[in-house]
N, C-alpha and C positions, 0 to 999 in steps of 0.2 A: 405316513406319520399320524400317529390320534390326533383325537381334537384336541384334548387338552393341553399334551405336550405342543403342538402347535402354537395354541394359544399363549399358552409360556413364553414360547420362541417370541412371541409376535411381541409380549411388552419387556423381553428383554432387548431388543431391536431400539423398542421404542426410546429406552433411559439410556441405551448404549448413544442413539440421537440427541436428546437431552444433557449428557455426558460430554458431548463433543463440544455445545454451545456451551455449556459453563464452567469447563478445562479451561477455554480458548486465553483466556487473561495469563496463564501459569507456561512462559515459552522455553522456561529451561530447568525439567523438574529433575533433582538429581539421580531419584534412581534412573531414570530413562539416560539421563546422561550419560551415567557410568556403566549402565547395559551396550551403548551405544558407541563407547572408545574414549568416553570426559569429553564429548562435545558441547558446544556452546547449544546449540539449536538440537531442543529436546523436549518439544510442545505435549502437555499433558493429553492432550486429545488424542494424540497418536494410539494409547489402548483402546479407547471405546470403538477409534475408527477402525483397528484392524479384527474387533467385533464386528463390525459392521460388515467389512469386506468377507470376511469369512462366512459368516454365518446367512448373509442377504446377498450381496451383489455379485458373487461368483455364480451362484445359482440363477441370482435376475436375469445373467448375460447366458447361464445354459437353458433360460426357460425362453429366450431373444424377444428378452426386454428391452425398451425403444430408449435409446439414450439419445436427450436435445441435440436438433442439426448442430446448433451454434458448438458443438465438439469438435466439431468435424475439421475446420483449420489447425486445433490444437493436436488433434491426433496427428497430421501430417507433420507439426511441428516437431513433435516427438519420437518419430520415425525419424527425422532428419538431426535432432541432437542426438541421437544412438549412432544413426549412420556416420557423424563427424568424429564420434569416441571411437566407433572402429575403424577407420582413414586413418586415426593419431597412429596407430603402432606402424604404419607405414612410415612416420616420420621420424628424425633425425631429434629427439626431447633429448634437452641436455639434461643430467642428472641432479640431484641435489639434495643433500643428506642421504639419507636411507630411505626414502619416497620413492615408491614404483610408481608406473604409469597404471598399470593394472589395479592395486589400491586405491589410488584416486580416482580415476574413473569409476570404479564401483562405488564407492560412496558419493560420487557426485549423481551418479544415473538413481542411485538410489534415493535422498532428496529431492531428485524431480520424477520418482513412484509416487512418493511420500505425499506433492503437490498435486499430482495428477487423480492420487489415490481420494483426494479432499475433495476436490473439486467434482469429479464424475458420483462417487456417493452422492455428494450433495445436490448435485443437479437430477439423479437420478429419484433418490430417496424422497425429494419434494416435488417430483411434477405427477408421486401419485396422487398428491391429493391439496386439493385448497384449504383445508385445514390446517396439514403438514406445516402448509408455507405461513398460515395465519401463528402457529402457535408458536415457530422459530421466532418469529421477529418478537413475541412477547420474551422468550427465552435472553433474543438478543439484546433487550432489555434490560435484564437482570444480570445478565454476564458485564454489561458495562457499568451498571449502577456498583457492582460489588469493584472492579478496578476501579473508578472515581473515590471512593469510599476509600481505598488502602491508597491512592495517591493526594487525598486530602490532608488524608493523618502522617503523612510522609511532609506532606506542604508545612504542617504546625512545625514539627521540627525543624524544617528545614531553617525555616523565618525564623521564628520563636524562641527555639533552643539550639542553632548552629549547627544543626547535624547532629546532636548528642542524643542517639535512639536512647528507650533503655533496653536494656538486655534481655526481656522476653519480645519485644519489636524484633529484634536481632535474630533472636531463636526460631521466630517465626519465617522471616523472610528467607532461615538457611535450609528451612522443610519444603519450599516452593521454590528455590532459585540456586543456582551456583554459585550466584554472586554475592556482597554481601548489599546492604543499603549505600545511594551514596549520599555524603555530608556536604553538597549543596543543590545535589538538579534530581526529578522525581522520576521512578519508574515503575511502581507499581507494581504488580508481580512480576516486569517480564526483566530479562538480563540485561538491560543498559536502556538511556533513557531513547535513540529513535527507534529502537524496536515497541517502546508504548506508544511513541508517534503512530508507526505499520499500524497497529491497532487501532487507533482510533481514527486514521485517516483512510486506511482499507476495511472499516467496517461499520465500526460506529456509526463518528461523528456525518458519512453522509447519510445511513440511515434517519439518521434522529434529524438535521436538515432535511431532507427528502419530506419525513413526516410535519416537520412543521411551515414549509411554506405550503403544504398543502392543508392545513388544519386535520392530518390524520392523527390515530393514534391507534399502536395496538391493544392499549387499553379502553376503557368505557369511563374509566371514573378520574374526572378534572378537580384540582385545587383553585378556585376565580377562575376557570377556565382557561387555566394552567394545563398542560399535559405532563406526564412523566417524558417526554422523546423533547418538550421544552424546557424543561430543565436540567435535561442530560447535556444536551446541546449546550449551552451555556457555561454547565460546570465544567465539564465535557474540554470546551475553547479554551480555557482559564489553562488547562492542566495543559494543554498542547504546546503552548504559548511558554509558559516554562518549564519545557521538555526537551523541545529539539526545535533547530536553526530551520534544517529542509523540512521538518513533519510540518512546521509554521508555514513555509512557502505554500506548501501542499494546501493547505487549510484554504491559504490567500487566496494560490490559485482557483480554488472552486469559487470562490465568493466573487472574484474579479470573473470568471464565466457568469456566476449571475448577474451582476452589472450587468455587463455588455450585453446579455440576453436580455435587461430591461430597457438596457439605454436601445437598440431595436425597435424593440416594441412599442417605446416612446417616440422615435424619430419616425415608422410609420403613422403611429397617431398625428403629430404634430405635421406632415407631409400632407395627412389628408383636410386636416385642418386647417393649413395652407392654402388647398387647392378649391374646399369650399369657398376660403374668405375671398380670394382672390378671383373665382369664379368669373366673374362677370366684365375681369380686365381683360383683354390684349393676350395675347401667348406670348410675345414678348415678357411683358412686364410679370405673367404668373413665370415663366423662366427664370426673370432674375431673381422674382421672388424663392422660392423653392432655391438657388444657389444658395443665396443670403442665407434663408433658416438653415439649411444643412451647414454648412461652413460656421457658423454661429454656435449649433447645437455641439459641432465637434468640436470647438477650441473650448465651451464649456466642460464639455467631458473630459478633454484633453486636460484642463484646469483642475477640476476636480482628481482626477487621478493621480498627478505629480503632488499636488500639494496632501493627498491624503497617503501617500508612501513615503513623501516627508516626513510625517506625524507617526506614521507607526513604527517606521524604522526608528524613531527619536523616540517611541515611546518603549518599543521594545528593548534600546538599548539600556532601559532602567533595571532592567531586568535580568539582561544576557553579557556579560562580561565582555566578550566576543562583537559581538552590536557595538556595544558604548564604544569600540573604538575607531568606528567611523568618524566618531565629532571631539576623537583626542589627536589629532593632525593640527599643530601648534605653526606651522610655517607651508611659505611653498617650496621653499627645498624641499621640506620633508617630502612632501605633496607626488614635488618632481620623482623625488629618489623613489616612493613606492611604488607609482604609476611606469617606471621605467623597464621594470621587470615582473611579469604576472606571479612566478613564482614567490617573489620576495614583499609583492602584497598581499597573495595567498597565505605566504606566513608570518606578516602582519595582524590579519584576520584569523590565522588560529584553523586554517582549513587546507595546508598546503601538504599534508601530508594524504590527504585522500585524493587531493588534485592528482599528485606523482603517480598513485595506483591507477587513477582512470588513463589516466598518459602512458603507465604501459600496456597496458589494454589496448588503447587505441593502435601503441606502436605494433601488437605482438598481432592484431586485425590486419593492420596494415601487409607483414609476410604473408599471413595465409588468410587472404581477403573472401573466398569461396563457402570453405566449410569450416575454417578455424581450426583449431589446435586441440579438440575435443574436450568433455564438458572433466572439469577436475585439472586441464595439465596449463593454466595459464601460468600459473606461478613458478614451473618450472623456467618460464623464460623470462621472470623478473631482474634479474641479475642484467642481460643484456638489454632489456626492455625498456629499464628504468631509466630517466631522465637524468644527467649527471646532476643535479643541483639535489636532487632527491638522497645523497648519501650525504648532504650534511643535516639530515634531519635524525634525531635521535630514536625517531618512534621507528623510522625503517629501519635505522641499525638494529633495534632490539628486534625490530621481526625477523629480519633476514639472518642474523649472525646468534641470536640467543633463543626466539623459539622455536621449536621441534614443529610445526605446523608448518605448513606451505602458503606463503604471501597468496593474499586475497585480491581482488579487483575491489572490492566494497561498490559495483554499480551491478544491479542486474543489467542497464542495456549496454554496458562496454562488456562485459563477461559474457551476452549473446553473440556481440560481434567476433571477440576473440574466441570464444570457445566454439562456435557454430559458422560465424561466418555471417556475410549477407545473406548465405538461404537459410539459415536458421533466426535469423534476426527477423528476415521479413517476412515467413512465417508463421512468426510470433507476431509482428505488427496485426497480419491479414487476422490473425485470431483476433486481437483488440479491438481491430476493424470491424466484427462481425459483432460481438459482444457492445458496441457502441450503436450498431443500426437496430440490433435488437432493444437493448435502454431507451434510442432515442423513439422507436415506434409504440414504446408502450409509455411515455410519459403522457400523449393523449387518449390512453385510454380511459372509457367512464368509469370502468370501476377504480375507487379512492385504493384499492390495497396494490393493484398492478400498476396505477400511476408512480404511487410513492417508490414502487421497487425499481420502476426504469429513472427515476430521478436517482434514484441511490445507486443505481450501476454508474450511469452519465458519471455523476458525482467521487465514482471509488475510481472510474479509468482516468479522472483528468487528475486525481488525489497520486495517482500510480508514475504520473510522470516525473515528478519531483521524488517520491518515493524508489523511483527505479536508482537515482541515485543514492540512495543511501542505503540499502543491504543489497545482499546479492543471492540470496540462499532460496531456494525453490519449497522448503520445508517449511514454512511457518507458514499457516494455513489463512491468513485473513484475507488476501487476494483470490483465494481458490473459494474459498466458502461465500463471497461477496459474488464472484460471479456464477458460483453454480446456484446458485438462488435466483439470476435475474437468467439462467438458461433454464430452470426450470420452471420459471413465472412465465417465459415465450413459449414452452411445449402446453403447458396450462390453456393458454390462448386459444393455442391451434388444435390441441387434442385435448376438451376437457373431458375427466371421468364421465361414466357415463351416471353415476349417482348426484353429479353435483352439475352436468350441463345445462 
């Protein structure tokens, strides 16, 4: 190939890269949708990356280019949801509607190309270079300042003006989204509000923590020594918080891993400080001592914890419709009558119609507990899978009896169980396994840009467990792109370029 045309090649690669990080906000754009069959998940990043895949990584892997170990679980994973999709036609699938089993498994395998396709690009496309990975994260930046920004001006209306967009708001939102705005919770470009949770709880929001308990920044230039990645953060929180119920949990959970990571680090200090003061007593009395402080230290923390999930859960229900009605229970009848049946407090709280889905999931795990029922055909067995209290809920009647689509799980880890089974479920654990020792070995690392990146993995896999409940689709790339940045920040480690070692 010339030089020049090479050269070309080399920075259309680079914008087709650039293209991927600030697509990532836009999850269901409609032409891709309606190329795609009018699916819901129709991520604008999907063109630049099938640039990418064409034109770079097929070649990378004929020229045998080194893709990060930490794959290597996920590859087996992958061979093993294919191998469960072909087992399915061995099986007995009851029919429903005009849904083949052949159709659906092709566009389920194909969504997890589409993730697998995200993730190995990214992992591979960033461990050629310490730059690569330095300029992403400025990128990553700017792709979330620009969604904060369209979910702020969504915020005014929300409050302000009741939902009453005006109608070029309207126009806009219908060139980037399938769906239209809604008139009281934010979503920002993407198609419903916990898919802008995914987002900012699989990529952002731990980046931008990550950055700030460390005093990093991809940028150089502070406001009062303010960063851009602390103020993302912040606004960042606000937006999640009146977004989505589980994106919230997600958020919690990482913040409650920090706790505990400090309340540690405290209770070592204070142990040693113990054992100095004490020093000079009896081994007895430095024993009881040392009980005492630990036992002391926990019922404080213990104290602190309960009474501060009191306040948020009370503060958040000012906010969450849903929330506020933990503290609208006027009696203990009532109290009795909810607590007596899970379902019937589920749909009290406004969440029992996702409960019933993961409950056949679990059920449909439960017959083919090995390799599952292969990846696309759980919802053929929704009908017998379902819990009977689940057909006096109106949302499943409309799925089951009036849409043309096939009932969903809504969890990715019940849809690994039923659709793969225990060998595809675990894995996929053994991936997140690897992916978490790789995070966890580079958060002490001295360099500030690999510290921050193994905090922001740690941070996106503890984000992913609360998040696994609430979609299920392999195609929206914020999981795949969080981790293939912190597998190409470990091949960095162990094989730096040789321009930049």
């Amino acid at each position: 190939m010339p030089k020049n045309l090479r050269r070309l090649l080399g920075y259309t690669l680079d914008i087709a890269w650039a293209a991927i990080i600030m697509l990532l906000p836009i999850t269901s754009l409609p032409l891709l949708s309606k190329l795609a069959g009018n699916t819901m998940v129709a991520p604008a990043s999907i063109f630049p990356l099938i640039w990418l895949v064409l034109c770079w990584f097929i070649f990378y892997l004929a020229r045998r280019g080194a893709i990060p170990r930490e794959s290597i679980p996920f590859f087996f994973f992958v061979c093993v949801a294919i191998g469960s999709s072909a087992f399915a036609f061995f099986l007995n699938i009851p029919p429903f509607k005009d849904k083949t089993v052949f159709s659906e498994e092709a566009k389920a395998i194909l969504t997890l190309a589409i993730g697998a396709a995200f993730y190995l690009v990214t992992a591979s496309w960033l461990s050629q270079s310490k730059s690569r990975l330095a300029l992403t994260l400025k990128l990553i930046n700017i792709s979330g300042l620009i969604i904060l920004l369209w979910a702020l001006v969504q915020a005014v209306y929300i409050f302000l003006f009741k939902g009453q967009y005006p109608a070029a708001l309207l126009e806009f939102q219908r060139l980037i989204s399938v769906r239209d705005l809604f008139a009281t919770r934010v979503t920002s470009f993407a198609f419903e509000p916990s898919w802008l949770a995914q987002q900012l709880n699989l990529l952002f929001l731990p980046f931008w923590l990550a950055a700030t308990i460390n005093g990093w920044s991809a940028f150089r230039f502070r406001l009062w020594k303010i960063s851009l990645e602390n103020s993302l953060l912040a606004v960042g929180a606000v937006v999640l918080f009146l977004t989505s119920r589980v994106g919230t949990l997600g958020l919690l959970l990482i913040l409650a891993f920090l706790i505990i990571y400090f309340n540690i680090f405290l209770a070592k200090r204070l142990q040693k400080w113990n054992m100095r003061f004490f020093a000079r007593q009896s081994p007895a009395v430095q024993k009881v001592a040392n009980g005492l402080l630990m036992a002391a230290t926990l019922l404080v923390f213990l104290g602190i914890y309960v009474l501060g999930a009191i306040a948020l859960v009370y503060g958040l229900s000012h906010v969450d419709w849903r929330l506020a009605r933990f503290f609208q229970v006027t009696s203990l009848a009532e109290l009795k009558f909810l607590s007596s049946n899970v379902y019937i407090l589920f749909n009290y709280l406004a969440f029992a119609e996702r409960y019933v889905y993961w409950v056949a999931g679990w059920n449909i795990f439960n017959i083919y507990p090995l390799l599952g029922v292969g990846l696309g055909n759980a919802g053929f067995y929704f009908q017998h899978a379902l819990p009977p209290y689940s057909w006096n809920l109106p949302e499943v009647m409309q799925v089951y009896f009036r849409e043309a689509t096939l009932p969903n799980i809504k969890s990715l880890w019940v849809r690994l169980l039923a659709e793969t089974g225990i060998v595809g479920f675990s894995s996929f654990i053994a991936w997140c396994y690897v992916m978490v020792k790789s995070a966890w070995s580079m958060r002490s690392n001295t360099s500030p840009l690999f510290k921050v990146i193994g905090w922001t993995g740690l941070f996106v896999l503890i984000a992913f467990i609360t998040e696994g409940f609430s979609t299920d689709t392999f195609a929206l790339p914020y999981l795949w792109i969080s981790l293939g940045i912190v597998s190409a920040a470990g091949a960095l480690l162990r094989n730096p370029p040789k321009e930049e070692a």
